[in-house]
DORO-196080 format. One record per residue (C-alpha): chain; x, y, z. Coordinates in steps of 0.5 Angstrom, whole numbers, plus 500, padded with zeros to 3 digits. Example, Ala and Ser with C-alpha at 12.3 -4.5 7.8 and 13.67 -1.06 7.14 Angstrom:
! residues 2
+-------+-----+-----+-----+
! zakol !   x !   y !   z !
+-------+-----+-----+-----+
!     A ! 525 ! 491 ! 516 !
!     A ! 527 ! 498 ! 514 !
+-------+-----+-----+-----+
! end
This chain:
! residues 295
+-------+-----+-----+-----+
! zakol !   x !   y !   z !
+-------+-----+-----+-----+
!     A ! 346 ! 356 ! 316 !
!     A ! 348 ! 354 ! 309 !
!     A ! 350 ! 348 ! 307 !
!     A ! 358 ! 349 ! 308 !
!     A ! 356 ! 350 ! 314 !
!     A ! 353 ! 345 ! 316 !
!     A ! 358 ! 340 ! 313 !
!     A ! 362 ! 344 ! 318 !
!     A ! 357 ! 342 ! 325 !
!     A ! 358 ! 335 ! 323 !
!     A ! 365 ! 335 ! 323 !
!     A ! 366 ! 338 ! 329 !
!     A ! 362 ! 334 ! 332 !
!     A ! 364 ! 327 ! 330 !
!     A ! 372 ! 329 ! 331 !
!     A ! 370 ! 332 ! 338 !
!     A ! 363 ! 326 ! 340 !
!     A ! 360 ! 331 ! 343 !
!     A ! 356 ! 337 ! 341 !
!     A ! 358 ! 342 ! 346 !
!     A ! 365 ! 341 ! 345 !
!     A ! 363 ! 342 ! 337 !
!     A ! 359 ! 347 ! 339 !
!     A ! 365 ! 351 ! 344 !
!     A ! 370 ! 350 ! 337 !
!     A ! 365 ! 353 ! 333 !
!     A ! 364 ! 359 ! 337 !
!     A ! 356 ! 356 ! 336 !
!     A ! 352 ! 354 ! 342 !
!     A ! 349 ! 346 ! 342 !
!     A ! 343 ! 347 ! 340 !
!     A ! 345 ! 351 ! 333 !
!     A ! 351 ! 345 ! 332 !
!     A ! 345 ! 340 ! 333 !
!     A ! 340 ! 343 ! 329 !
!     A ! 345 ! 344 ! 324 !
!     A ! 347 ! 337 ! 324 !
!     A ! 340 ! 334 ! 324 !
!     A ! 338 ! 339 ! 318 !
!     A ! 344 ! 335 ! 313 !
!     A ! 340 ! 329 ! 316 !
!     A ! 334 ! 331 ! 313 !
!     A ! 337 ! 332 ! 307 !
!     A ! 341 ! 327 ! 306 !
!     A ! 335 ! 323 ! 308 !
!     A ! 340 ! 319 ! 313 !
!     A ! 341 ! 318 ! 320 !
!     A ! 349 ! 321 ! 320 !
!     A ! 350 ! 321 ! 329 !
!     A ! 348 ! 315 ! 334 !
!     A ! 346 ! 319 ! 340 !
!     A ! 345 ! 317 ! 346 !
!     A ! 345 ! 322 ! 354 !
!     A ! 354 ! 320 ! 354 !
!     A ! 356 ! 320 ! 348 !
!     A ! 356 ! 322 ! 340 !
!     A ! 358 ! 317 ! 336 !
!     A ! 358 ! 317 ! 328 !
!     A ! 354 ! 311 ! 324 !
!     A ! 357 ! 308 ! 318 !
!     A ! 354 ! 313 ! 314 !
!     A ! 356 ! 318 ! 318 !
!     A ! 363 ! 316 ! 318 !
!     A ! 364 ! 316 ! 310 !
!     A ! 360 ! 323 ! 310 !
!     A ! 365 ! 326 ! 314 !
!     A ! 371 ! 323 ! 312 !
!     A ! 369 ! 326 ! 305 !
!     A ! 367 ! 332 ! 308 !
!     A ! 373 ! 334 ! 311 !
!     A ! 377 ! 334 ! 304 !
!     A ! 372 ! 338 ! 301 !
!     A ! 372 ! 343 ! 307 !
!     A ! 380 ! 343 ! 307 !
!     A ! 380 ! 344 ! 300 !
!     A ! 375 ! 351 ! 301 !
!     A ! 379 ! 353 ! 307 !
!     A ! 386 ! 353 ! 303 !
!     A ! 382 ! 356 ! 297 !
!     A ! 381 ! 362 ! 302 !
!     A ! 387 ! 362 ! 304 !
!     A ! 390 ! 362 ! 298 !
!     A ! 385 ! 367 ! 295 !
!     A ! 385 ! 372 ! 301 !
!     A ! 393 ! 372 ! 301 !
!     A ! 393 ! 373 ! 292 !
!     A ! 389 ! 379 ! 293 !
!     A ! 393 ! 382 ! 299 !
!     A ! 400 ! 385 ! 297 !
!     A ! 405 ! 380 ! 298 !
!     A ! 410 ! 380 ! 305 !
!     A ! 414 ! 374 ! 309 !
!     A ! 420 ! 371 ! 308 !
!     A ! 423 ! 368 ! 303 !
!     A ! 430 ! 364 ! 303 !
!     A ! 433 ! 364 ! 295 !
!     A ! 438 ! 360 ! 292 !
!     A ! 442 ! 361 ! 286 !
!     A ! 449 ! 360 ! 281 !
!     A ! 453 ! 365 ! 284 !
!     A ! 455 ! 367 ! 277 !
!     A ! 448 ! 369 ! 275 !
!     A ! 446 ! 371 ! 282 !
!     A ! 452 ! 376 ! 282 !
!     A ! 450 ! 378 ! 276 !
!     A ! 442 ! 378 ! 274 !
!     A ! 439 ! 377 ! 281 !
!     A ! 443 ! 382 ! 287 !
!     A ! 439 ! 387 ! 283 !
!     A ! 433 ! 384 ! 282 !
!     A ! 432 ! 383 ! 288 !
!     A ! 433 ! 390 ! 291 !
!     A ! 428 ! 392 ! 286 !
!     A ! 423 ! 386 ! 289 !
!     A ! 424 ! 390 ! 295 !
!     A ! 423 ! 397 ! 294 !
!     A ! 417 ! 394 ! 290 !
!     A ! 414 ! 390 ! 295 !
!     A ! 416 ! 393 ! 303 !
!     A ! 413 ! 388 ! 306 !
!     A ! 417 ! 382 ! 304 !
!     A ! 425 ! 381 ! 305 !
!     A ! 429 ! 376 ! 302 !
!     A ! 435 ! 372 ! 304 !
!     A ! 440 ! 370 ! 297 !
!     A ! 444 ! 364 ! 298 !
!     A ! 449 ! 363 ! 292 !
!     A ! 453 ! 357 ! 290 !
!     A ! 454 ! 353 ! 285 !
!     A ! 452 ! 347 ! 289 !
!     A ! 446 ! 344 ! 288 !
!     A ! 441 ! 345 ! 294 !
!     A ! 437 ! 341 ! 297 !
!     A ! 430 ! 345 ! 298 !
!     A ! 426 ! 341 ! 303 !
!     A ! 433 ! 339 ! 307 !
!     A ! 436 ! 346 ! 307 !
!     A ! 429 ! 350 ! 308 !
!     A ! 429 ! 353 ! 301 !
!     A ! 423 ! 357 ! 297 !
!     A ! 427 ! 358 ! 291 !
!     A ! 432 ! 356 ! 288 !
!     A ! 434 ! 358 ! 280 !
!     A ! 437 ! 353 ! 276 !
!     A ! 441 ! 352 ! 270 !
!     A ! 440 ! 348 ! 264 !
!     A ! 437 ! 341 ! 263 !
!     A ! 434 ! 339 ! 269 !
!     A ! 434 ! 332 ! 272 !
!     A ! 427 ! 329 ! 275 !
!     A ! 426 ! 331 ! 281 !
!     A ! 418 ! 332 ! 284 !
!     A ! 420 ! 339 ! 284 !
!     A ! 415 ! 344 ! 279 !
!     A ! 420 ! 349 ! 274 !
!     A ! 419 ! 356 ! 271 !
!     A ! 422 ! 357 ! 265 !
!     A ! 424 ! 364 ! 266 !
!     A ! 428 ! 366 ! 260 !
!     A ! 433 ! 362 ! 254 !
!     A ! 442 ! 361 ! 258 !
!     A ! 445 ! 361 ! 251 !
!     A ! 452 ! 359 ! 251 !
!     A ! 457 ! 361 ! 247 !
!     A ! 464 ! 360 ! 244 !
!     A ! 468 ! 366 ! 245 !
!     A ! 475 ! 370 ! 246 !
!     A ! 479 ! 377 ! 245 !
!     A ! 479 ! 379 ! 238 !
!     A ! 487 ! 380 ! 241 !
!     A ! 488 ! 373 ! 242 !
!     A ! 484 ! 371 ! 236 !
!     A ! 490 ! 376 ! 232 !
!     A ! 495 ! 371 ! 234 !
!     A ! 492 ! 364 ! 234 !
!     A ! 486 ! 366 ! 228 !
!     A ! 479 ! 364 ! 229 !
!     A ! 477 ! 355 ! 228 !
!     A ! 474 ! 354 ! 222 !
!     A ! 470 ! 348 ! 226 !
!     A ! 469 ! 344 ! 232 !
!     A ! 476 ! 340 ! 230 !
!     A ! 480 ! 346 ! 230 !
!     A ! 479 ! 347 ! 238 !
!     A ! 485 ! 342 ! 239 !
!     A ! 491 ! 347 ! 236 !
!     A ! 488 ! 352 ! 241 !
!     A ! 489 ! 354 ! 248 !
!     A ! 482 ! 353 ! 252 !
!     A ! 479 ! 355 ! 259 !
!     A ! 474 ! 350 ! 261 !
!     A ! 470 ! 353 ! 266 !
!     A ! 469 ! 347 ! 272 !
!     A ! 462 ! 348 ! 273 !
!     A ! 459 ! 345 ! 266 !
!     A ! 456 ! 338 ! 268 !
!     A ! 461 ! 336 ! 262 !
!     A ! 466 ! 341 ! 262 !
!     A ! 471 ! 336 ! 259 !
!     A ! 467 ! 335 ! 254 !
!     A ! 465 ! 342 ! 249 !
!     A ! 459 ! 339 ! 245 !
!     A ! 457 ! 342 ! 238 !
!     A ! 452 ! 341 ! 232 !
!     A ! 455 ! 340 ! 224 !
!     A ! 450 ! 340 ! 219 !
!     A ! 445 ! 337 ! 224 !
!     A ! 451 ! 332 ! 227 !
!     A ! 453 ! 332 ! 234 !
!     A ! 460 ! 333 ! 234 !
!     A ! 464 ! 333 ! 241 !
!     A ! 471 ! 335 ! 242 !
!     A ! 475 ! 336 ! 248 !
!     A ! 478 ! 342 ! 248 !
!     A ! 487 ! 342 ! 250 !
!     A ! 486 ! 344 ! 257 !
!     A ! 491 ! 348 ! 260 !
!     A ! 487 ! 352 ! 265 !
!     A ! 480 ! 350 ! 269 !
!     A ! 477 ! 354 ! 274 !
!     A ! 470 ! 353 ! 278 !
!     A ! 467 ! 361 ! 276 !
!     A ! 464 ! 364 ! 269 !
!     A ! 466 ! 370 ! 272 !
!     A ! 474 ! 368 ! 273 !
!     A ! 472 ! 364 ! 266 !
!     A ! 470 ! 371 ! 263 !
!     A ! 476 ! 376 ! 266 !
!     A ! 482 ! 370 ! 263 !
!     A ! 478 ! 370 ! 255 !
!     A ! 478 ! 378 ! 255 !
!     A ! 486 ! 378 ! 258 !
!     A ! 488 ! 374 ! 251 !
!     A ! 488 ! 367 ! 255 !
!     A ! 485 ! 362 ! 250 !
!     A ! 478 ! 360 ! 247 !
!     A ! 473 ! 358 ! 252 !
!     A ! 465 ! 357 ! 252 !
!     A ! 461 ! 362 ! 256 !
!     A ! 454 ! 363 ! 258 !
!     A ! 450 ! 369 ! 254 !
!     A ! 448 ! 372 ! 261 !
!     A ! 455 ! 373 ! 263 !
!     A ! 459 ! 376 ! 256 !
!     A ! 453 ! 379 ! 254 !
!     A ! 455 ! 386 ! 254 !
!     A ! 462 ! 384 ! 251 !
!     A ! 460 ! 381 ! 245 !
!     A ! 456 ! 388 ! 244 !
!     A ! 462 ! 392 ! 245 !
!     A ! 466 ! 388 ! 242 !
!     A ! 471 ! 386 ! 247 !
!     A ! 470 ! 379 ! 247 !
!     A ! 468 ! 375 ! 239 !
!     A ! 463 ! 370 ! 238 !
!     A ! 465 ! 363 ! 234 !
!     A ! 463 ! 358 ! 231 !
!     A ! 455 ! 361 ! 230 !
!     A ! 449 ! 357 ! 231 !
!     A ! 454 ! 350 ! 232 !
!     A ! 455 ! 350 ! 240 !
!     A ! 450 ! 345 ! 242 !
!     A ! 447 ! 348 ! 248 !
!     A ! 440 ! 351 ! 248 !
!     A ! 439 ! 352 ! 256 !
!     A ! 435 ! 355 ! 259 !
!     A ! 434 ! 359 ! 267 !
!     A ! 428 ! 357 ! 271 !
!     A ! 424 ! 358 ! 278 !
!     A ! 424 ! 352 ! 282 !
!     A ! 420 ! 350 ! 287 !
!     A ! 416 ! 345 ! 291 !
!     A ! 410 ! 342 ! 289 !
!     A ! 404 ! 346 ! 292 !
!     A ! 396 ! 346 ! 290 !
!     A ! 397 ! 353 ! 292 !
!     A ! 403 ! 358 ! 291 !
!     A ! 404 ! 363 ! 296 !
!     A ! 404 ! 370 ! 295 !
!     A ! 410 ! 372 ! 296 !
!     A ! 413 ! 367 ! 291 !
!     A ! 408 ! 366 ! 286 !
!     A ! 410 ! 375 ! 286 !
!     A ! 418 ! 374 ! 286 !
!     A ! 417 ! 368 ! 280 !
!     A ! 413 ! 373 ! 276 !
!     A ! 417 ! 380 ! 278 !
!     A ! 423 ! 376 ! 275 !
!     A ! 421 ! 373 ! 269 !
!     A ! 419 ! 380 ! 268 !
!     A ! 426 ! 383 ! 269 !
!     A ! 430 ! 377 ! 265 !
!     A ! 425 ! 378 ! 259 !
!     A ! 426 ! 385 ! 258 !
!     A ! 433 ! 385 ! 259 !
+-------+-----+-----+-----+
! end
């Protein structure tokens, strides 16, 4: 028996106090499990057990043993687990959360190509633009948007969310294009509700903040319903890359004010603090980092 195993016999037996116990728990007999424990003895050069015909009781010695011990034999039996399920093809449940924006747009189809390319997973898509709690709510996942406020939770960055000061090329024949961030106020603005500061729009002049507040006749809590009033003439607005993006390359929607918006965001994985990741979700983390990178 290696030693493993023989750290394996001693736990047993001290958390049972007895050898038969241990040795039934083991699937041993309780001569192997005495033999086992008197080997580690010998070795250790050190008496681990106080014997007697009623009751096995640990010494000092055999006390701190044991209790390292079970650390050390907790860690290689997660180790296992762990290895065994990386090297198998993922499969369980997994519950997501994310914006309902981005998850309209980028994550109802990704996770149907996880699925097709993992069939022995399945996968429950929350969206909302709440923030949800992962522990009190029973989550695995959630992506989010943004800076990130300090949380205990471990974040994947899963691709750049740059933001941009858009509107129709139809609305920009009336009202003409800003020069700079302070001829925001002679224009009509949608604000999209869901930005933290969404007040307030931030931009960057020859390396200086600048904030302004933009004249705001039309607040609405959705990128998506943001994005329709841009492209029907209704004003200015700041929207997210992943949302504009195919109107900025057909021109449908235009560009401003390059390289002043100050917001550099970015999209992660979030998820809770574990020594080992699952399979499912280390394979979904990665499956959507891949799918956001190529697009």
């Amino acid at each position: 028996m290696d030693r493993l195993e023989q750290m394996r016999a001693l736990a047993a037996v001290v958390a049972n106090r007895s050898f038969t116990a241990a040795a039934a728990r083991l699937g041993l007999t309780p001569q192997a499990v005495s033999k086992a424990v008197k080997a580690l003895e010998e070795d250790l050069g050190a008496r681990l057990l106080n014997r007697t015909t009623r009751v096995v009781q640990p010494t000092e010695t055999g006390l701190a043993f044991y209790e390292r011990a079970r650390r050390l034999l907790d860690d290689f039996d997660e180790l296992r687990a762990a290895m065994r399920e990386e090297h198998r093809a993922p499969r369980g449940h997994l519950r997501l959360t994310a914006p309902a924006s981005f998850g309209e747009l980028h994550l109802a189809d990704l996770t149907g190509r996880f699925l097709e390319a993992y069939p022995e997973t399945s996968i429950d898509l929350h969206l909302t633009d709440r923030h949800v709690s992962l522990i009190d709510e029973g989550f695995d996942l959630a992506i989010r948007i943004g800076a990130l406020e300090s949380s205990g939770l471990i974040a994947r960055r899963l691709a750049a969310a740059p933001i941009r000061l858009c509107a129709s090329p139809a609305y920009l024949a009336e009202a003409g294009a800003p020069q700079s961030p302070s001829d925001i106020a002679a224009h009509r603005c949608v604000i999209d509700a869901n930005f933290r500061e969404g007040g307030v729009w931030r931009f960057e002049v020859e390396g200086a903040p600048v904030s302004v507040r933009p004249p705001a006749r039309l607040s609405v809590n959705s990128a998506l319903a943001v994005r329709r009033l841009v492209l029907a003439g209704a004003g200015l607005a700041l929207c997210p890359d992943y949302v504009v993006k195919q109107d900025l390359e057909s021109g449908a929607l235009v560009s401003l004010l390059e390289g002043a918006v100050a917001y550099d965001l970015d999209v992660f994985a979030v998820y809770l603090e574990s020594r080992h990741l699952s399979g499912k979700l280390r394979a979904f983390i990665d499956f959507a980092a891949a799918e956001l990178a190529r697009r």
